[in-house]
Every structure is written in C-alpha cells, then in structure tokens.
C-alpha atoms as a printed R data frame, in Angstrom:
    type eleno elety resid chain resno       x       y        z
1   ATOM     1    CA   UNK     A     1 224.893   9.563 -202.058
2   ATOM     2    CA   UNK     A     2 225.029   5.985 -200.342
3   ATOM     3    CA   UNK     A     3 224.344   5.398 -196.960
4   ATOM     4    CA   UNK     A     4 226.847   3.849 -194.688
5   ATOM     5    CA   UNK     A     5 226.096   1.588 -191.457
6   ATOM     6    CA   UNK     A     6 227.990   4.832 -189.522
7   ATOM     7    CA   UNK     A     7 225.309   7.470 -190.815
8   ATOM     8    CA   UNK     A     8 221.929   3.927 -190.113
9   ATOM     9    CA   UNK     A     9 223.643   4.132 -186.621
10  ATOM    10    CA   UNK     A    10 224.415   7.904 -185.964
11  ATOM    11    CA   UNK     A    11 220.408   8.471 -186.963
12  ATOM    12    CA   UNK     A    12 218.901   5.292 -185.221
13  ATOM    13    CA   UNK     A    13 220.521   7.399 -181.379
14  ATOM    14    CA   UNK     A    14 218.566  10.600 -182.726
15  ATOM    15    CA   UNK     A    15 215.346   9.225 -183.688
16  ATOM    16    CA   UNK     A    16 215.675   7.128 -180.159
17  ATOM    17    CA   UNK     A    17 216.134  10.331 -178.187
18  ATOM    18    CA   UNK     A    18 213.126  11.895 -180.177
19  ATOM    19    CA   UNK     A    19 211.094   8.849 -179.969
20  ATOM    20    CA   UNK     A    20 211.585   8.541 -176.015
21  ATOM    21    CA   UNK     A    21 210.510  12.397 -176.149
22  ATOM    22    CA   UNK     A    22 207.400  11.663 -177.756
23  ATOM    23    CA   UNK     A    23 208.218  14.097 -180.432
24  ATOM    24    CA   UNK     A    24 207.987  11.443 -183.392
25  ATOM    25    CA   UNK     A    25 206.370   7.822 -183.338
26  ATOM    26    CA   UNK     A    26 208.406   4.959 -182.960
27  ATOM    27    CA   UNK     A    27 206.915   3.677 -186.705
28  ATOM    28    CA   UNK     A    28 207.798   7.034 -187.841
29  ATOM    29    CA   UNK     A    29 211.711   6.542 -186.560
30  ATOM    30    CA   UNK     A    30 212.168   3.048 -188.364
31  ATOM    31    CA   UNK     A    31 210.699   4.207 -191.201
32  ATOM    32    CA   UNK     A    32 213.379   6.872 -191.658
33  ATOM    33    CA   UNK     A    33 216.310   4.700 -190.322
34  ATOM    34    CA   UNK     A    34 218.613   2.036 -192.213
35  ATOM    35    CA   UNK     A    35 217.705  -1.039 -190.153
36  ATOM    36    CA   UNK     A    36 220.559  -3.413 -192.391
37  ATOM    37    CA   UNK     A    37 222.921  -3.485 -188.912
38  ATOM    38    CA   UNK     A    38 219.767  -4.277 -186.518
39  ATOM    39    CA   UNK     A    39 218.717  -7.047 -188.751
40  ATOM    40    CA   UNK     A    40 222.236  -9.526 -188.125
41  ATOM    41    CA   UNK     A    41 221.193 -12.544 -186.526
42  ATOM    42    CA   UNK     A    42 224.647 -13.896 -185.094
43  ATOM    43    CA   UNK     A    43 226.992 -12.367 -182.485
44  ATOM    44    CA   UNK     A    44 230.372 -11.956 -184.933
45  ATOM    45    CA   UNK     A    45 227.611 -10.450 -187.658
46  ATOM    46    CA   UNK     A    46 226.440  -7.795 -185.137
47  ATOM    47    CA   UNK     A    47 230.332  -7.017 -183.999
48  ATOM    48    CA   UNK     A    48 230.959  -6.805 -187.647
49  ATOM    49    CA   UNK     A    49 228.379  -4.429 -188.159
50  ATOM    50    CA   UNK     A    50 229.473  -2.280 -185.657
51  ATOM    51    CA   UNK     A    51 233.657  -2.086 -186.503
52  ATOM    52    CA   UNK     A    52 235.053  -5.625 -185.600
53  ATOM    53    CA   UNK     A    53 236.020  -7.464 -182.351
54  ATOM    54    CA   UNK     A    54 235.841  -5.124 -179.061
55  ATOM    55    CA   UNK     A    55 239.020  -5.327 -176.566
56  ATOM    56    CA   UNK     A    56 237.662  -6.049 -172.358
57  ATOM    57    CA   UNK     A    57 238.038  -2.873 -170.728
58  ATOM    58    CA   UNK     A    58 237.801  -2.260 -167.221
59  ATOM    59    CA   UNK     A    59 236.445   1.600 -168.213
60  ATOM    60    CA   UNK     A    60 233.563   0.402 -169.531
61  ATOM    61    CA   UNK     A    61 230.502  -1.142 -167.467
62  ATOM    62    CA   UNK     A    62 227.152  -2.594 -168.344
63  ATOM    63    CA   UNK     A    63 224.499  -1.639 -166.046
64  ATOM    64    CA   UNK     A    64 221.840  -4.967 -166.070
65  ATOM    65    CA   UNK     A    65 219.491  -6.812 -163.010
66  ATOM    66    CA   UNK     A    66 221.560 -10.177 -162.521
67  ATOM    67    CA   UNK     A    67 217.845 -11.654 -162.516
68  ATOM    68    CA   UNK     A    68 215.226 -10.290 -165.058
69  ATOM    69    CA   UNK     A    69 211.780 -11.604 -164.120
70  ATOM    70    CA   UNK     A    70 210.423 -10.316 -167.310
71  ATOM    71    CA   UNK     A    71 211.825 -10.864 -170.167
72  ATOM    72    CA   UNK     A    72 209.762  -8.284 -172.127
73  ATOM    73    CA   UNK     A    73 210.983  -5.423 -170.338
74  ATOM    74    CA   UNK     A    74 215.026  -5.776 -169.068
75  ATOM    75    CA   UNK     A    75 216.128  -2.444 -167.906
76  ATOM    76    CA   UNK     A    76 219.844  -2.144 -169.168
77  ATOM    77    CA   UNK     A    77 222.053   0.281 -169.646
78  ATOM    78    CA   UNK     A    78 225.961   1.282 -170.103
79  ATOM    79    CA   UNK     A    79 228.939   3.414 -169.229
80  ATOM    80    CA   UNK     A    80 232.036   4.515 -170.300
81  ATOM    81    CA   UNK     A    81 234.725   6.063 -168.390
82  ATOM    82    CA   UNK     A    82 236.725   6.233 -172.056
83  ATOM    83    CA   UNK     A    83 237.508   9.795 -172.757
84  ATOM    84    CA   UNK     A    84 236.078  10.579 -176.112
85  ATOM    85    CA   UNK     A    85 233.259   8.023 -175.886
86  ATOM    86    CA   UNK     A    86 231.556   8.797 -179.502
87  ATOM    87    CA   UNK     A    87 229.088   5.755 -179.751
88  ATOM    88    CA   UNK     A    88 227.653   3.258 -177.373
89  ATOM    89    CA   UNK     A    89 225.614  -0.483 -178.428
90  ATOM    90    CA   UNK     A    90 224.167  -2.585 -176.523
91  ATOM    91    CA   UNK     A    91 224.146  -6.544 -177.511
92  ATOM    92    CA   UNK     A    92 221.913  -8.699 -176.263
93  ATOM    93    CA   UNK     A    93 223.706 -12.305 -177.480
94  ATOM    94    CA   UNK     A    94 221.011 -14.886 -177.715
95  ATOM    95    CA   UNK     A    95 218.812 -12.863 -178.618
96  ATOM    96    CA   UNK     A    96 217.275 -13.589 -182.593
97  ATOM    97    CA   UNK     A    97 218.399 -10.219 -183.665
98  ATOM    98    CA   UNK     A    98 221.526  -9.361 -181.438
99  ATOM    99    CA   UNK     A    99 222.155  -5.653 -181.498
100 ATOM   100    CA   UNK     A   100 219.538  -4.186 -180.053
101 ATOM   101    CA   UNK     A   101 220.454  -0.476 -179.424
102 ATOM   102    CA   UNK     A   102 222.661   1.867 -180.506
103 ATOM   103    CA   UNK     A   103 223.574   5.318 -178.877
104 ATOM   104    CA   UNK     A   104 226.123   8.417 -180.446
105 ATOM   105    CA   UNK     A   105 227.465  10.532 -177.688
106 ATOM   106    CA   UNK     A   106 227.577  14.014 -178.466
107 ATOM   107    CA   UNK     A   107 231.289  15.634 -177.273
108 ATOM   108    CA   UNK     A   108 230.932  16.935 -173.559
109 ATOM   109    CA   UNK     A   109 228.327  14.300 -172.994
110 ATOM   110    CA   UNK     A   110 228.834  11.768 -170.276
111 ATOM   111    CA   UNK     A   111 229.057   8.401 -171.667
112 ATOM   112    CA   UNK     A   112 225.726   6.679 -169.609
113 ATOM   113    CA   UNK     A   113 222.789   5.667 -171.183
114 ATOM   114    CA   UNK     A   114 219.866   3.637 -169.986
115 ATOM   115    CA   UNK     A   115 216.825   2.179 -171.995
116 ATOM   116    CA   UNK     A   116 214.795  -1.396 -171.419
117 ATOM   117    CA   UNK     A   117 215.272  -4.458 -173.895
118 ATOM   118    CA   UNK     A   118 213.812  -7.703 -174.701
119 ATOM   119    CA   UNK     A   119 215.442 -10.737 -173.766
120 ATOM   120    CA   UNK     A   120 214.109 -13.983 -174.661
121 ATOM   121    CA   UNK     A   121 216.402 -16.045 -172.610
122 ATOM   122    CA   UNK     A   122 219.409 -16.022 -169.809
123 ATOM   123    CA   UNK     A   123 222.341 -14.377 -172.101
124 ATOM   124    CA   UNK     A   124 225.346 -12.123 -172.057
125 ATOM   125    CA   UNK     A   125 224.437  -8.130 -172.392
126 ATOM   126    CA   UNK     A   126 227.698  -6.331 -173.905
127 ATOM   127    CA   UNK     A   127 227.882  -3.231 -174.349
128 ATOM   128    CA   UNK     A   128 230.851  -2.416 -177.427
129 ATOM   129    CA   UNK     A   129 231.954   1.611 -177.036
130 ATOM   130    CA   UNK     A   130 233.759   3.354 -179.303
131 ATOM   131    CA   UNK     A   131 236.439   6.091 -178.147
132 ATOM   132    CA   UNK     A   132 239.022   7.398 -180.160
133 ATOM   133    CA   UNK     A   133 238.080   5.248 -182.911
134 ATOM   134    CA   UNK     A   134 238.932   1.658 -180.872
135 ATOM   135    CA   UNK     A   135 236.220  -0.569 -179.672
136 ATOM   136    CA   UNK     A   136 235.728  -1.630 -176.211
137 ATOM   137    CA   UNK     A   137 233.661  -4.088 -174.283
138 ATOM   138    CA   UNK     A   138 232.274  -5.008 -171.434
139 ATOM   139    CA   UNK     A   139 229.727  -7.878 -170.601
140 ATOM   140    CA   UNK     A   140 227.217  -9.116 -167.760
141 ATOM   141    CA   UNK     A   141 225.041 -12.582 -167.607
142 ATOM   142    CA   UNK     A   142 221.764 -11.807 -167.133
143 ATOM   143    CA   UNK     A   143 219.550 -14.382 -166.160
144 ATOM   144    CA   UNK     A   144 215.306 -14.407 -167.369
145 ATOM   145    CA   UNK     A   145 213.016 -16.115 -165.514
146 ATOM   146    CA   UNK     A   146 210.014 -15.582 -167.908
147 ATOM   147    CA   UNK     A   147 210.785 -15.093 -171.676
148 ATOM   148    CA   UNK     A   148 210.446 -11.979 -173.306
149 ATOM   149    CA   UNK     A   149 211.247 -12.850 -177.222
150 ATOM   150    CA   UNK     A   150 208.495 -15.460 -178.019
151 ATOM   151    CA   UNK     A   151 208.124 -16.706 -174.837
C-alpha cells in the first residue's frame, strides 16, 4: 500500500490535534507523518501539493495581526463559510518552506481553525480550502517587524 499526499495530509490534522492535546510529542507526530508536501520550497510547488491553483472566494477568510511583532510566534488562523469544508492549509508565501499547516474538517464541524506560525518576513498568509472537492482561497499581508525564520 502507497501513501498518497491526501492520506500525509489527512494524518498531519490528527497528530496536530493530538499534539496540541499533549497526548503525543510533537517528535513523535513527524515521525509518523509523510512530511514530502511540507518540504516544497516555492509557492506553485506547495499549491501543487495541495490540488492545483485555488479560485478567490469571498466565503473564505484568513484570520492574521496586520502587524506581527514577532516573527517566531504569528497567531493565524482561517475560515470557511463553504458548505462541506473537508480540508483547510495555511500558506505562509515567503516563507523557506511555504505550507505550513494543514487541517481536515470532520463533517458537522465548523470550518475555523486557529494555531501560531513562523514568519520570517512581511508576506502573504493564504489559506487554500477545499469544499466539494474545489479549492478556494483567500489571502492577507502580514507585515513582521522582527524575524521569526532565521532572523
């Protein structure tokens, strides 16, 4: 049995939700996970990874500071008004490793989640969501006063 990106994904949101739990270590979640889609270093190869190019929707929103003062620690989250919101990432585009979280939504779920990223410079956050098996985007600047990634 092969492993797709779908399944690396799909068990990346679990171990996240166990790992923010405290019920398994963060070393023991990546050691269990398919990293391949978290390790693209350009924009179109994290878009790729994730089903193709996202269409602007007005239903979803990214929820990011318009100033970060840390870097390090950028609260940022996203929401989806989409009915049948299945999956949620969150890109972070100048960032050296662009997709930085992904998120399955269980059916009856509302479509909001919330976690804190490393930014190591003013970028674009998009956040691509999946609903009825079509990609959607939205995107917000946020700006870093001291870096996070390196800096």
């Amino acid at each position: 049995m092969k492993a797709t990106r779908r399944d690396a994904i799909k068990t990346t949101g679990a171990f996240a939700t166990l790992v923010s739990l405290g019920i398994v270590t963060q070393s023991q979640a990546q050691a269990a996970v398919d990293q391949a889609a978290f390790q693209v270093k350009t924009l179109d190869d994290a878009l790729k990874a994730i089903g193709g190019t996202a269409a602007n929707s007005d239903q979803v929103s990214v929820v990011s500071p318009d100033i970060a003062e840390n870097g390090a620690v950028v609260p940022v989250g996203a929401t989806s008004k989409l009915p049948n919101t299945t999956e949620i990432y969150l890109i972070v585009e100048k960032n050296p490793t662009p997709l930085a979280a992904g998120f399955v939504i269980p059916a009856g779920t509302a479509a909001d989640v919330q976690t804190r990223l490393k930014m190591g410079q003013s970028t674009n956050v998009i956040a691509v969501v999946k609903a009825d098996g079509k990609l959607f985007s939205a995107t917000k600047e946020t700006k870093v006063t001291l870096g996070g990634c390196g800096g």
